[in-house]
VMD Tcl script that builds the backbone (N, CA, C; Angstrom):
set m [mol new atoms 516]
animate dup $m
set s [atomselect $m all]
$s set {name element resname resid chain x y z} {
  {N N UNK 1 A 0.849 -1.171 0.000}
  {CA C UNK 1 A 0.000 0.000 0.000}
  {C C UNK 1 A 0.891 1.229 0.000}
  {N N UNK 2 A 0.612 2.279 -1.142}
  {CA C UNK 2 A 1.393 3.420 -0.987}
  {C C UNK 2 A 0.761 4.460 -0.478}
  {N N UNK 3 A 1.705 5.291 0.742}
  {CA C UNK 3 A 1.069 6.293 1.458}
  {C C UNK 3 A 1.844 7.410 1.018}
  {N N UNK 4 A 0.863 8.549 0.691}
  {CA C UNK 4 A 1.369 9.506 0.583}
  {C C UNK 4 A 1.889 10.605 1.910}
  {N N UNK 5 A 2.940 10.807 2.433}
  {CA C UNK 5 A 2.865 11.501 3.882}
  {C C UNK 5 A 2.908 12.593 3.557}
  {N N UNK 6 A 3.871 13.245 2.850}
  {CA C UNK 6 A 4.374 14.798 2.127}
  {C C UNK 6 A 3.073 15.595 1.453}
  {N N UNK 7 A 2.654 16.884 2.314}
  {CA C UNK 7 A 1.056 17.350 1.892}
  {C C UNK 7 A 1.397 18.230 0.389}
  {N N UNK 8 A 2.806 18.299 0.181}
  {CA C UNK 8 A 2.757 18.196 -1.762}
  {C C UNK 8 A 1.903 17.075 -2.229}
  {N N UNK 9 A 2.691 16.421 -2.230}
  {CA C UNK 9 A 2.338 15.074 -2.729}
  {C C UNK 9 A 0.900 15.055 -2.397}
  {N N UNK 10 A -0.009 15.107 -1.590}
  {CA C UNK 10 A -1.521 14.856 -2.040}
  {C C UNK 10 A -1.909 15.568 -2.558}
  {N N UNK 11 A -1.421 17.146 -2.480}
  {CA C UNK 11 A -1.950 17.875 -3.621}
  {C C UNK 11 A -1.826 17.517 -5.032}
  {N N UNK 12 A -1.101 16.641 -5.691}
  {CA C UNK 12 A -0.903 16.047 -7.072}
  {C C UNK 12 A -1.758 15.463 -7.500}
  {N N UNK 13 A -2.951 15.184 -6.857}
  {CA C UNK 13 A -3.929 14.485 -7.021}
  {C C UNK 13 A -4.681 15.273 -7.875}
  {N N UNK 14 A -4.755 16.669 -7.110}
  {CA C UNK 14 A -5.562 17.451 -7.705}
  {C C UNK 14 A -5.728 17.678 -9.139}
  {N N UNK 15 A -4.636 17.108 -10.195}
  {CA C UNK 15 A -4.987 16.968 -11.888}
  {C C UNK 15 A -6.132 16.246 -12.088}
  {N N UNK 16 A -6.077 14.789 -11.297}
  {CA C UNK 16 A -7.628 14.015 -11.500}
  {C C UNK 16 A -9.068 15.016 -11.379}
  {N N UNK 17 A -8.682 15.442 -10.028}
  {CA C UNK 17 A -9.809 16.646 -10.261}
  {C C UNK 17 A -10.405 17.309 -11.158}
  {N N UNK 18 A -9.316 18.215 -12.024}
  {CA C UNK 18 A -9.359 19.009 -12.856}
  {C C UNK 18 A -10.035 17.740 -14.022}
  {N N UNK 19 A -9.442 17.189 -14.694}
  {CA C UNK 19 A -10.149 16.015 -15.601}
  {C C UNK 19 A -11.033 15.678 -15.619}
  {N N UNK 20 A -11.485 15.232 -14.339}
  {CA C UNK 20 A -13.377 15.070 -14.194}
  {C C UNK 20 A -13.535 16.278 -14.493}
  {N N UNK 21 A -13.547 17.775 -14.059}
  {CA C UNK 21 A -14.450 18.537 -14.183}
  {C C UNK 21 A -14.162 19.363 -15.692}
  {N N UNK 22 A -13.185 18.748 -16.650}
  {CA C UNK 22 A -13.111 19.061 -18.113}
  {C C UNK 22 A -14.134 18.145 -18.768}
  {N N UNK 23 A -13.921 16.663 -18.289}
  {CA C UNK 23 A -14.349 15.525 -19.064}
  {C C UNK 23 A -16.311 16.098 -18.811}
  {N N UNK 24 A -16.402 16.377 -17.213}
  {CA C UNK 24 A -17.689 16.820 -17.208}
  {C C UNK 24 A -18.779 17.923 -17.592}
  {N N UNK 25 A -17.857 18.905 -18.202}
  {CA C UNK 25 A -17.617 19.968 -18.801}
  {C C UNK 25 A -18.074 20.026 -20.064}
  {N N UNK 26 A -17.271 18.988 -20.953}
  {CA C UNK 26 A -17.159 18.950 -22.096}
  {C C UNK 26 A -18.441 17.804 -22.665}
  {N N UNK 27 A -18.915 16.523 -21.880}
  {CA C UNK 27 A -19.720 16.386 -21.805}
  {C C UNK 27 A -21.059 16.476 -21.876}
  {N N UNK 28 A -21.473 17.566 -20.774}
  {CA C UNK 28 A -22.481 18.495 -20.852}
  {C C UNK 28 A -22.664 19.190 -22.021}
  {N N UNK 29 A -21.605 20.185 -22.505}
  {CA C UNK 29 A -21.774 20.868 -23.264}
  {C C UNK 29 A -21.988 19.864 -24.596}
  {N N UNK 30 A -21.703 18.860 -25.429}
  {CA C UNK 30 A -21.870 18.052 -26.117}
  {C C UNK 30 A -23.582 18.108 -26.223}
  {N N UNK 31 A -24.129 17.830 -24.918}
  {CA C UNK 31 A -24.978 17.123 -25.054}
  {C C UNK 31 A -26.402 18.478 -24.882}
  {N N UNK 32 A -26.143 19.794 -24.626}
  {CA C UNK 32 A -26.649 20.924 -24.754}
  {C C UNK 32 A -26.323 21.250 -25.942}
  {N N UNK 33 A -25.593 20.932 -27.079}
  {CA C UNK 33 A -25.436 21.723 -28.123}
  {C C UNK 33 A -26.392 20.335 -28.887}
  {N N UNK 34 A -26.294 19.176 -28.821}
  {CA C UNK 34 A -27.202 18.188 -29.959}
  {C C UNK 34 A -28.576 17.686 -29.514}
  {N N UNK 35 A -28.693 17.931 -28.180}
  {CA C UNK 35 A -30.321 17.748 -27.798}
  {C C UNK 35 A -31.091 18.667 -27.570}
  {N N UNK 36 A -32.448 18.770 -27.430}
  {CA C UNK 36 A -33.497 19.275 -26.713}
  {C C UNK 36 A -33.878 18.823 -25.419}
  {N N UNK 37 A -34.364 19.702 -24.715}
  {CA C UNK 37 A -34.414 18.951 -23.206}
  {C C UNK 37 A -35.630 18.051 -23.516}
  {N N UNK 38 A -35.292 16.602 -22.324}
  {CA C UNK 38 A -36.266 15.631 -22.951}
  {C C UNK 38 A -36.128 14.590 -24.067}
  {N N UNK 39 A -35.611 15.448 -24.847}
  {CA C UNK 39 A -34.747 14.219 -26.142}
  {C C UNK 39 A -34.133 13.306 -25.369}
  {N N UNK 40 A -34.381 11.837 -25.927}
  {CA C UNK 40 A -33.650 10.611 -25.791}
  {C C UNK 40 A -33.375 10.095 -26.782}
  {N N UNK 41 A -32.079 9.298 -26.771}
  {CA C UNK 41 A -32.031 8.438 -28.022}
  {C C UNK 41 A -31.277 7.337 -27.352}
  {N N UNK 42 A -31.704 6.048 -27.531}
  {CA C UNK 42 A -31.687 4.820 -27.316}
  {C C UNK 42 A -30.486 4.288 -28.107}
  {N N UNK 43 A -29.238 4.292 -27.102}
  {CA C UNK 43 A -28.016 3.287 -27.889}
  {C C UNK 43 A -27.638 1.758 -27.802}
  {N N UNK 44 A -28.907 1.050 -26.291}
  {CA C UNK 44 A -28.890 -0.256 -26.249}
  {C C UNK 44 A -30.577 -0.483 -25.845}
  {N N UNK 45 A -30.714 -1.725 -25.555}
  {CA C UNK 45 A -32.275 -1.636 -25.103}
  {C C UNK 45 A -32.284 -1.898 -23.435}
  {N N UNK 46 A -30.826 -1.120 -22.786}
  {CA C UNK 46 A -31.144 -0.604 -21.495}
  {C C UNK 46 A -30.555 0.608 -21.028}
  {N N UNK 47 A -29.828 1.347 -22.585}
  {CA C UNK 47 A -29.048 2.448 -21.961}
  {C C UNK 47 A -29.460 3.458 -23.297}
  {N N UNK 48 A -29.958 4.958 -22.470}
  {CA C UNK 48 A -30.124 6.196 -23.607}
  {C C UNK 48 A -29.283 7.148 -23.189}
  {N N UNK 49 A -29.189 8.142 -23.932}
  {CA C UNK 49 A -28.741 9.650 -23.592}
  {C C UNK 49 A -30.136 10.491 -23.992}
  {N N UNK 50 A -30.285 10.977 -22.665}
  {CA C UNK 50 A -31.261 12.022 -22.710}
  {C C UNK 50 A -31.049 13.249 -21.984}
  {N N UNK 51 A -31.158 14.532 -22.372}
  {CA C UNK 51 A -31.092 15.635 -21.742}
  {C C UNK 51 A -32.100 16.169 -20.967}
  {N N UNK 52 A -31.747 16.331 -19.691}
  {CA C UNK 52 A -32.633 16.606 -18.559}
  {C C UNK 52 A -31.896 17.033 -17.845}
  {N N UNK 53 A -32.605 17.782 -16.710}
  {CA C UNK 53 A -32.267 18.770 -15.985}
  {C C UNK 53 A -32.164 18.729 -14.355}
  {N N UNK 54 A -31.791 18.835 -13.346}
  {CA C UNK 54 A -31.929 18.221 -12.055}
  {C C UNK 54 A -31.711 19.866 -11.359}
  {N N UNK 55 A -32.382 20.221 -10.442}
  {CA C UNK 55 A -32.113 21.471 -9.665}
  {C C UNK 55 A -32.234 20.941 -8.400}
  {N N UNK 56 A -32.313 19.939 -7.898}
  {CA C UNK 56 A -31.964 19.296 -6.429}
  {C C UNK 56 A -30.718 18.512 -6.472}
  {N N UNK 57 A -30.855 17.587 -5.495}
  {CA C UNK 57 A -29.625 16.799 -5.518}
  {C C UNK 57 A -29.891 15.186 -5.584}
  {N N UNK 58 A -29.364 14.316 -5.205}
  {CA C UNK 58 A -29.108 13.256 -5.781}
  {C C UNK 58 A -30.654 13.007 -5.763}
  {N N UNK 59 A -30.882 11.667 -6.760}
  {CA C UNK 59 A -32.161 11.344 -6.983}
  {C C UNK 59 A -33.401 12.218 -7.244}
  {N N UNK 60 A -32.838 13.889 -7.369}
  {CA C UNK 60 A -33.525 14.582 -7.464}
  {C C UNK 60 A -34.370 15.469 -6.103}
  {N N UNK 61 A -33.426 15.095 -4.958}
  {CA C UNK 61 A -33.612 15.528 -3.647}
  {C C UNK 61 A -34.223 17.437 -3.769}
  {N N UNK 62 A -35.103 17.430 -3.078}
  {CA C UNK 62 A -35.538 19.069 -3.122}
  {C C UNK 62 A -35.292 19.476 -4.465}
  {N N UNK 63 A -35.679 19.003 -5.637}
  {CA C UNK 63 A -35.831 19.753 -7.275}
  {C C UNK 63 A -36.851 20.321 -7.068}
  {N N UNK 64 A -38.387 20.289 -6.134}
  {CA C UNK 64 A -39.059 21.465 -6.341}
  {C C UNK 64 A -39.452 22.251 -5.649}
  {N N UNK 65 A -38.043 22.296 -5.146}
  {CA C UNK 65 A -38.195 24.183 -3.944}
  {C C UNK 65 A -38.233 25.086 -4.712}
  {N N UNK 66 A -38.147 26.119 -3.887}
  {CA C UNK 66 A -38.395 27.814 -4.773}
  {C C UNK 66 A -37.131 27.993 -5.102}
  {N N UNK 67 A -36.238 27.365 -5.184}
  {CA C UNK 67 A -34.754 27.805 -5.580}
  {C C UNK 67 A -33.886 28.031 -5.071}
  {N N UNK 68 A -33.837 28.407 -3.413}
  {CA C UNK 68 A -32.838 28.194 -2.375}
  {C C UNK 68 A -31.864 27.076 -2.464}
  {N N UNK 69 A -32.721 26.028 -3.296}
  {CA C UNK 69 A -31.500 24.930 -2.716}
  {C C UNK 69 A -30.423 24.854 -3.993}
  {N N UNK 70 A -30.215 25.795 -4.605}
  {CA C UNK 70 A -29.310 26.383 -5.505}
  {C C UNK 70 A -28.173 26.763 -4.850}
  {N N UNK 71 A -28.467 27.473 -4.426}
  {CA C UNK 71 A -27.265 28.155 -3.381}
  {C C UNK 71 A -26.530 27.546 -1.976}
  {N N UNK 72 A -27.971 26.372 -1.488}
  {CA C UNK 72 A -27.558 25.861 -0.582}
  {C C UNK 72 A -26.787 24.524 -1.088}
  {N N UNK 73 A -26.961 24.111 -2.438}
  {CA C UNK 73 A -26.474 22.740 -2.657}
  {C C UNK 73 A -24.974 23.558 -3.415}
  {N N UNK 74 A -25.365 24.879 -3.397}
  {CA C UNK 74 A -23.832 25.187 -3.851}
  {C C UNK 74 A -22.637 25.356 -2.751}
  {N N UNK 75 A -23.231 25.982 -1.770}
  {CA C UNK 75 A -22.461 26.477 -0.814}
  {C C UNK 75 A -22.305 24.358 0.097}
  {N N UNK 76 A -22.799 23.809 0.339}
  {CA C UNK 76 A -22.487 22.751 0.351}
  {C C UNK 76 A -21.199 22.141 -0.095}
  {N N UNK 77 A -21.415 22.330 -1.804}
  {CA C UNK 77 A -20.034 21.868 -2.625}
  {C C UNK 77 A -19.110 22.733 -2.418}
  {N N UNK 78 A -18.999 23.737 -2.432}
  {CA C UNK 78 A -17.921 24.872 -1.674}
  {C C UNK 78 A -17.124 24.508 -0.222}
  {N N UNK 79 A -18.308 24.034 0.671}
  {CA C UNK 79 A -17.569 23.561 1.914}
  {C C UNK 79 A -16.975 22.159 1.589}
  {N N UNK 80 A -17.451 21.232 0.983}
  {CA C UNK 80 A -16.723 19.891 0.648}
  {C C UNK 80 A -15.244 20.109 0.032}
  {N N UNK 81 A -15.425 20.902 -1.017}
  {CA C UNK 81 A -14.377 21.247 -1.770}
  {C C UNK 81 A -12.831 21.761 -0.855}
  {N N UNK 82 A -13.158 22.582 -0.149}
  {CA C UNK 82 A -12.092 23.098 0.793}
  {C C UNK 82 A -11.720 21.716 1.634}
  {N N UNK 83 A -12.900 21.244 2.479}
  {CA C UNK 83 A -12.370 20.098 3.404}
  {C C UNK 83 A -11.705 18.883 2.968}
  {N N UNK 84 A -12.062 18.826 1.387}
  {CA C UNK 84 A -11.499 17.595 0.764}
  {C C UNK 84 A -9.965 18.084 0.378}
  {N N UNK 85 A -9.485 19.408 -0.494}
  {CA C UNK 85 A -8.516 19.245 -0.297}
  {C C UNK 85 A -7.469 19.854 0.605}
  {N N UNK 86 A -8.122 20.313 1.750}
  {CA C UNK 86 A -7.429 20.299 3.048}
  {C C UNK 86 A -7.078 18.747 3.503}
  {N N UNK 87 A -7.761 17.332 3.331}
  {CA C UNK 87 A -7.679 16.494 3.797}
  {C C UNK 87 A -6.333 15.923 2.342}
  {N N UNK 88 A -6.826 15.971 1.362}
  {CA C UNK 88 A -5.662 15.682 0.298}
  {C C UNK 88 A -4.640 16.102 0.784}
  {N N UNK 89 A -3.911 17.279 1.037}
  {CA C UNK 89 A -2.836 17.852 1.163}
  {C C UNK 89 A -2.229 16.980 3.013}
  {N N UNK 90 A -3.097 16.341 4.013}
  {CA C UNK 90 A -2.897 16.147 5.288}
  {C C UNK 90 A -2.411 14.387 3.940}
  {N N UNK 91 A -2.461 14.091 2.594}
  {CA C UNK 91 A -2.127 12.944 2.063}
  {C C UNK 91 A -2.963 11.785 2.742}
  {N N UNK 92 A -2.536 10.285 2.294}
  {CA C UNK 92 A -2.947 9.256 2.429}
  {C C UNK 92 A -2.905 8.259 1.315}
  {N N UNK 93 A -3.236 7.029 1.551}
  {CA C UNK 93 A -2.796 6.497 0.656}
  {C C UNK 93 A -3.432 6.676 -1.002}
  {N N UNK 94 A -2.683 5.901 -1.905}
  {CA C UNK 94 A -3.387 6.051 -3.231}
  {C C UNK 94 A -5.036 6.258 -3.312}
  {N N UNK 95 A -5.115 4.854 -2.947}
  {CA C UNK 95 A -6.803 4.970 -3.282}
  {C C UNK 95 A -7.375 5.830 -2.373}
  {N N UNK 96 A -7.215 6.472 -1.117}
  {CA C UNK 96 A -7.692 7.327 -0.572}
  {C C UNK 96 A -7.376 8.603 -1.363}
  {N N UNK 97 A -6.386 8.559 -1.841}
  {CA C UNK 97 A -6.183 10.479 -2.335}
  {C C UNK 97 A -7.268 10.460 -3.531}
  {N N UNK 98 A -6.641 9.189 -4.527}
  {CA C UNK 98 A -7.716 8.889 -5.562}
  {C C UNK 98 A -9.541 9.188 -5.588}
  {N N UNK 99 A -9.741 8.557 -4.439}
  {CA C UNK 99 A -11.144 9.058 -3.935}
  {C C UNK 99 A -11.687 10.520 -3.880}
  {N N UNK 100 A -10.670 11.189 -3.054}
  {CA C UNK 100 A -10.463 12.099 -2.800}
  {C C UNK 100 A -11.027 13.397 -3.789}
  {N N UNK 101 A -10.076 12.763 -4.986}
  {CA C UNK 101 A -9.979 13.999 -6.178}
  {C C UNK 101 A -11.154 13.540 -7.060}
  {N N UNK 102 A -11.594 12.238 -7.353}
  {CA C UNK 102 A -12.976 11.978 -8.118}
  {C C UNK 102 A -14.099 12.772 -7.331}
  {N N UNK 103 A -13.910 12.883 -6.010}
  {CA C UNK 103 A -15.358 13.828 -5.485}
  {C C UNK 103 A -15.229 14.655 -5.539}
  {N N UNK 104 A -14.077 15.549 -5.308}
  {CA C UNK 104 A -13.837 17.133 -5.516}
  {C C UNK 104 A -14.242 17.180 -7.108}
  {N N UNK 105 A -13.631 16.644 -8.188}
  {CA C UNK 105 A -13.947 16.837 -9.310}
  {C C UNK 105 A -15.230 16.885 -10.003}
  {N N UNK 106 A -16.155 15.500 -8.970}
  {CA C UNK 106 A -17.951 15.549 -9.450}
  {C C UNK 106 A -18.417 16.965 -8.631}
  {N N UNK 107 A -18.128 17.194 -7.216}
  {CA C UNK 107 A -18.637 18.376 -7.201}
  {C C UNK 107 A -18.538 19.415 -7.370}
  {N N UNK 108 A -17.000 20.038 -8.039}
  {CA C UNK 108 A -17.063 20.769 -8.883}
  {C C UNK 108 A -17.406 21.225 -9.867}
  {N N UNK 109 A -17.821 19.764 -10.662}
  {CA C UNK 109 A -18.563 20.355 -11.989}
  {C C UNK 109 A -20.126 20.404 -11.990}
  {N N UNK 110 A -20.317 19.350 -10.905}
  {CA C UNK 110 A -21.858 19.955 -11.071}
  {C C UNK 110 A -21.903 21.505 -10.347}
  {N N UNK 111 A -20.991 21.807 -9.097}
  {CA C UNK 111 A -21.461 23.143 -8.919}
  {C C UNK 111 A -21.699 24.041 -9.894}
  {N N UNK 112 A -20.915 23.792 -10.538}
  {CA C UNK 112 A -20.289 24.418 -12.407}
  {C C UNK 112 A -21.906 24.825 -12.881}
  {N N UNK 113 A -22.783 24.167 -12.800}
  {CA C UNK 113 A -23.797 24.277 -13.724}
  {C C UNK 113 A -24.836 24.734 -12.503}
  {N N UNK 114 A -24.747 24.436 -11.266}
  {CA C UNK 114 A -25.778 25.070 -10.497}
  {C C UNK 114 A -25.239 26.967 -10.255}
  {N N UNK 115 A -24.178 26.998 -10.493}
  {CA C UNK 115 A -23.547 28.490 -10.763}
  {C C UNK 115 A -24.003 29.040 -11.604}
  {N N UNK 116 A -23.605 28.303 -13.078}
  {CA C UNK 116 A -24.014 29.328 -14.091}
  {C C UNK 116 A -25.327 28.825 -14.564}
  {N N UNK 117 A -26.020 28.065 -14.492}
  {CA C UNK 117 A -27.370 27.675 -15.418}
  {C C UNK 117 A -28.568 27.218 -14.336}
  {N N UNK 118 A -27.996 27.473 -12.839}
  {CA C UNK 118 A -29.213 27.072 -11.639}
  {C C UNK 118 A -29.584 25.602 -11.511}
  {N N UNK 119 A -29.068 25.092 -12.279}
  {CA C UNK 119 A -29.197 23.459 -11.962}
  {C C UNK 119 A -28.719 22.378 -12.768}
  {N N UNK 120 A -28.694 20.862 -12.510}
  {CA C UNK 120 A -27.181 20.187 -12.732}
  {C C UNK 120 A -27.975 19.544 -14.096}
  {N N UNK 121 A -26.938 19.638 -15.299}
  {CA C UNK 121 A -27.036 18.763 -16.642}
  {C C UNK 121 A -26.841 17.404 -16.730}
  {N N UNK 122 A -27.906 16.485 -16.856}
  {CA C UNK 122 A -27.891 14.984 -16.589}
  {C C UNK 122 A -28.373 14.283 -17.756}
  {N N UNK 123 A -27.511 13.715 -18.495}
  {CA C UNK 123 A -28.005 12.777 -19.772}
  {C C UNK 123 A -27.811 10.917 -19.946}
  {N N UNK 124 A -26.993 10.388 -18.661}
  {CA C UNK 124 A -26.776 9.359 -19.031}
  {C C UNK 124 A -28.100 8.126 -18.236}
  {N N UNK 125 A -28.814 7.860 -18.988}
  {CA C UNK 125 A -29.894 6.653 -18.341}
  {C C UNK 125 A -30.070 5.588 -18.722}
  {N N UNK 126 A -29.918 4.548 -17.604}
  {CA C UNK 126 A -29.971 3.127 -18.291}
  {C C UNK 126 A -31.531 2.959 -17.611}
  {N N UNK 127 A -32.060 1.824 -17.993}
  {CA C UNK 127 A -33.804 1.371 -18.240}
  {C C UNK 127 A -33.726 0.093 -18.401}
  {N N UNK 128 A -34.841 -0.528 -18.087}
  {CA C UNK 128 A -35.324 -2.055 -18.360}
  {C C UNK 128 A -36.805 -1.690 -18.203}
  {N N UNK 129 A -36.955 -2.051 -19.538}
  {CA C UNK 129 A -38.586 -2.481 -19.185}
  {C C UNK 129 A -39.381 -0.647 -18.950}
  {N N UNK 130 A -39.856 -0.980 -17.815}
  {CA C UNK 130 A -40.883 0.316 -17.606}
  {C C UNK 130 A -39.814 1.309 -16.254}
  {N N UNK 131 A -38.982 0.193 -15.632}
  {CA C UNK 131 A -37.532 0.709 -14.637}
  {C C UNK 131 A -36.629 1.545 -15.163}
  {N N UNK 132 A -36.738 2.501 -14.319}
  {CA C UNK 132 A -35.262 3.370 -15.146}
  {C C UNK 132 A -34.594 3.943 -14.433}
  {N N UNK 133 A -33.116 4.170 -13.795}
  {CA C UNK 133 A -32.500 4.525 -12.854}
  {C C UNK 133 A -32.258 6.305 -13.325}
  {N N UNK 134 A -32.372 7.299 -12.191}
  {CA C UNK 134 A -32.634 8.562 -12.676}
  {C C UNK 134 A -31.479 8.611 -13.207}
  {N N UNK 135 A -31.149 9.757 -14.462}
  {CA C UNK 135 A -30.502 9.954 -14.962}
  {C C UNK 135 A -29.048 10.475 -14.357}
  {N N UNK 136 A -28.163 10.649 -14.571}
  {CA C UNK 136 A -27.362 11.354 -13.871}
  {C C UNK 136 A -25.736 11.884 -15.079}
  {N N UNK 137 A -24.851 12.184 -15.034}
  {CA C UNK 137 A -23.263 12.687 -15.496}
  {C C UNK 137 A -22.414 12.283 -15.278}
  {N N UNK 138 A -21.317 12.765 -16.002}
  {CA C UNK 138 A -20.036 12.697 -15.312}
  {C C UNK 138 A -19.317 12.732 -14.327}
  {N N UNK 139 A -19.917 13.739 -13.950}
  {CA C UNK 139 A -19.439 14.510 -12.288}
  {C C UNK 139 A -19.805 13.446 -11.062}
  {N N UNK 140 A -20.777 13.176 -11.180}
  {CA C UNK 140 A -22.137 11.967 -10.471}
  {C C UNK 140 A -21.015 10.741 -10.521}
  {N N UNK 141 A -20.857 10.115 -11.657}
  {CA C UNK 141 A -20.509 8.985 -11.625}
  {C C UNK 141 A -19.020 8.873 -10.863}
  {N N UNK 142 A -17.959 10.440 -11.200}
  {CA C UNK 142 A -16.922 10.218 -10.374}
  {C C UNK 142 A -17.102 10.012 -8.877}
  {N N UNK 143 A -18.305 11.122 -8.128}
  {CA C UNK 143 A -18.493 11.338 -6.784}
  {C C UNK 143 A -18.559 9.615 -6.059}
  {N N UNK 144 A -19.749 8.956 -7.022}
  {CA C UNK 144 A -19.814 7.767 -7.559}
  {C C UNK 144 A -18.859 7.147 -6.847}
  {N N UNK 145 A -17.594 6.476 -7.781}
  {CA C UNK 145 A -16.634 6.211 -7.881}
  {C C UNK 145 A -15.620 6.146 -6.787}
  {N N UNK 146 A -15.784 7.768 -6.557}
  {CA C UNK 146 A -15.046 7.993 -5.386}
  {C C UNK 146 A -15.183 7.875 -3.881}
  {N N UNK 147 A -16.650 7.919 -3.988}
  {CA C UNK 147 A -17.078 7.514 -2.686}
  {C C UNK 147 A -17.193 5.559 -1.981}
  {N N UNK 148 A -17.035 4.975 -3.732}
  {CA C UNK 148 A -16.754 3.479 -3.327}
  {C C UNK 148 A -15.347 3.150 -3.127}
  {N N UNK 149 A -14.524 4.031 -3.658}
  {CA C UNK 149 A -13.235 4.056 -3.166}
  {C C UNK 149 A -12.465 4.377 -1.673}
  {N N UNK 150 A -13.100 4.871 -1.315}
  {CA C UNK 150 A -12.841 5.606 0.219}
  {C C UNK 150 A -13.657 4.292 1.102}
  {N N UNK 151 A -14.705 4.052 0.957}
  {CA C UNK 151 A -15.071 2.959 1.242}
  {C C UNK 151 A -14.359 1.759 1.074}
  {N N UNK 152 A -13.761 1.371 0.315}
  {CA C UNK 152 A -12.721 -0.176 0.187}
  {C C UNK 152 A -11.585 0.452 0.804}
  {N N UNK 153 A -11.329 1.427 0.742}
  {CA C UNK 153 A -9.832 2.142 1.704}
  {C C UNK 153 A -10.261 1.650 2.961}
  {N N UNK 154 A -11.444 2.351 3.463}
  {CA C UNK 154 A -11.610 2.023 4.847}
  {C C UNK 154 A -11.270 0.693 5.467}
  {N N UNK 155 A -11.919 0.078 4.433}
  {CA C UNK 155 A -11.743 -1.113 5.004}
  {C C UNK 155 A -10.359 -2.054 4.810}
  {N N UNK 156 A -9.570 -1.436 3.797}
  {CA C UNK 156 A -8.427 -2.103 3.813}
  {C C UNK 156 A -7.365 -1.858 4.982}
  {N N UNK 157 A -7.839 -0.406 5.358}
  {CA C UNK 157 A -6.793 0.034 6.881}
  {C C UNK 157 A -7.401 -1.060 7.693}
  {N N UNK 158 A -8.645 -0.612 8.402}
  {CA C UNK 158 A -9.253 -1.570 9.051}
  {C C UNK 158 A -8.206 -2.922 9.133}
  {N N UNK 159 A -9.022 -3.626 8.313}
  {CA C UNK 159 A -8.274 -5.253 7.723}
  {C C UNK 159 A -6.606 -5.525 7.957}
  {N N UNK 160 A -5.860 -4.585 7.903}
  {CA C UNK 160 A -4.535 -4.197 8.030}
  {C C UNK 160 A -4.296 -3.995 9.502}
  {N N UNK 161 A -5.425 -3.202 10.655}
  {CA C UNK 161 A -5.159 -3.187 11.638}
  {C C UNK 161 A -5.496 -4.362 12.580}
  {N N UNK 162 A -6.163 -5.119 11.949}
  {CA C UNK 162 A -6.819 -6.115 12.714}
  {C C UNK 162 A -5.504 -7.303 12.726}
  {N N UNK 163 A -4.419 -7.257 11.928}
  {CA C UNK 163 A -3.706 -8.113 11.287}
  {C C UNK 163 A -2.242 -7.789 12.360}
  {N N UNK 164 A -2.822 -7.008 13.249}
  {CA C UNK 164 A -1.802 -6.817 14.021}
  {C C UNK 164 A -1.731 -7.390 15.222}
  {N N UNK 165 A -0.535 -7.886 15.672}
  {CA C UNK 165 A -0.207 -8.411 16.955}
  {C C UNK 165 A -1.179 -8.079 18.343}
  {N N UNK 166 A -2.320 -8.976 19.192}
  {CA C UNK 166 A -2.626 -8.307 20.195}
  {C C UNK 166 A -1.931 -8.256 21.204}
  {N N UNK 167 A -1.540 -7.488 21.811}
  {CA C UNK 167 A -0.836 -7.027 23.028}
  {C C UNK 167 A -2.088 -7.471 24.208}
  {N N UNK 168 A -1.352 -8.651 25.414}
  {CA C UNK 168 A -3.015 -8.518 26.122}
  {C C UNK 168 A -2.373 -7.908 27.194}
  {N N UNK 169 A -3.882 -7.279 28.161}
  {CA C UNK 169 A -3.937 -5.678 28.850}
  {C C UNK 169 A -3.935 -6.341 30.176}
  {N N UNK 170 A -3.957 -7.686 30.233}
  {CA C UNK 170 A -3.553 -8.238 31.852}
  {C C UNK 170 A -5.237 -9.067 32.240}
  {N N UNK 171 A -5.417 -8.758 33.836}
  {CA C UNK 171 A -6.846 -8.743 34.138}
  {C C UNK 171 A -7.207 -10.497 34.242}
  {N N UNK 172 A -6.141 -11.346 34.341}
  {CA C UNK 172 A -6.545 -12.968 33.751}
  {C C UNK 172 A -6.351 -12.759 36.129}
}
mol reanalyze $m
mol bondsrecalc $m
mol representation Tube
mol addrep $m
């Protein structure tokens, strides 16, 4: 397992960052310049690209408030953003920094669009049947990503500490 200790060194992470929020970027914009909102087009018979719109948060959490939660799901990603790479730069290992920079990067770019357009650009949906998992992005799928990563970290420290010698505390 490689640990990063040197708080340079977790800041290097921060290119992944930047990448999600180009790749999510560029994405979006793709898919605002060739659809109409609502347009779908069917590339398997369980996966479309459709352009739709989300002004809440995951699953569509609070999409129909009066619009506060614009600012509040922004200022949210604002506070994540700082604490995540305050925690990058304190380093850790690969897949932890890795984690790290896929969530800073999804919530950067969706802030990206709750900044300038009031709410997040979502085109990728897979379906079966009459089932369809809400749509969601790029940004989404890194946070995604990154949050199952930090999760198998956990548990690999864990697993690693358990693997250690018990010292017994007396008391027989």
């Amino acid at each position: 397992m490689m640990v990063i200790g040197n708080p340079v060194n977790g800041l290097r992470w921060l290119w992944i960052s930047a990448a999600v929020v180009a790749a999510d970027y560029a994405t979006k914009a793709a898919m605002l310049a060739a659809f109409q909102p609502g347009e779908e087009r069917p590339f398997t018979s369980f996966f479309s690209l459709i352009l739709t719109f989300n002004s809440g948060a995951a699953f569509s959490l609070l999409a129909d408030a009066d619009g506060w939660q614009r600012w509040f799901f922004a200022a949210i990603a604002a506070g994540a953003a700082i604490l995540i790479t305050w925690l990058l730069k304190r380093g850790g290992s690969a897949m932890y920094c890795l984690g790290l920079a896929l969530i800073l990067g999804g919530a950067l770019g969706n802030v990206c669009d709750r900044l300038t357009i009031g709410r997040v650009v979502d085109f990728l949906l897979f379906h079966y049947e009459r089932w369809s998992w809400p749509a969601f992005n790029v940004a989404d799928s890194a946070i995604s990503v990154g949050a199952a990563l930090l999760i198998v970290d956990s548990f690999r420290h864990r697993h690693a500490d358990d693997s250690r010698p018990r010292v017994p505390t007396g008391g027989n």
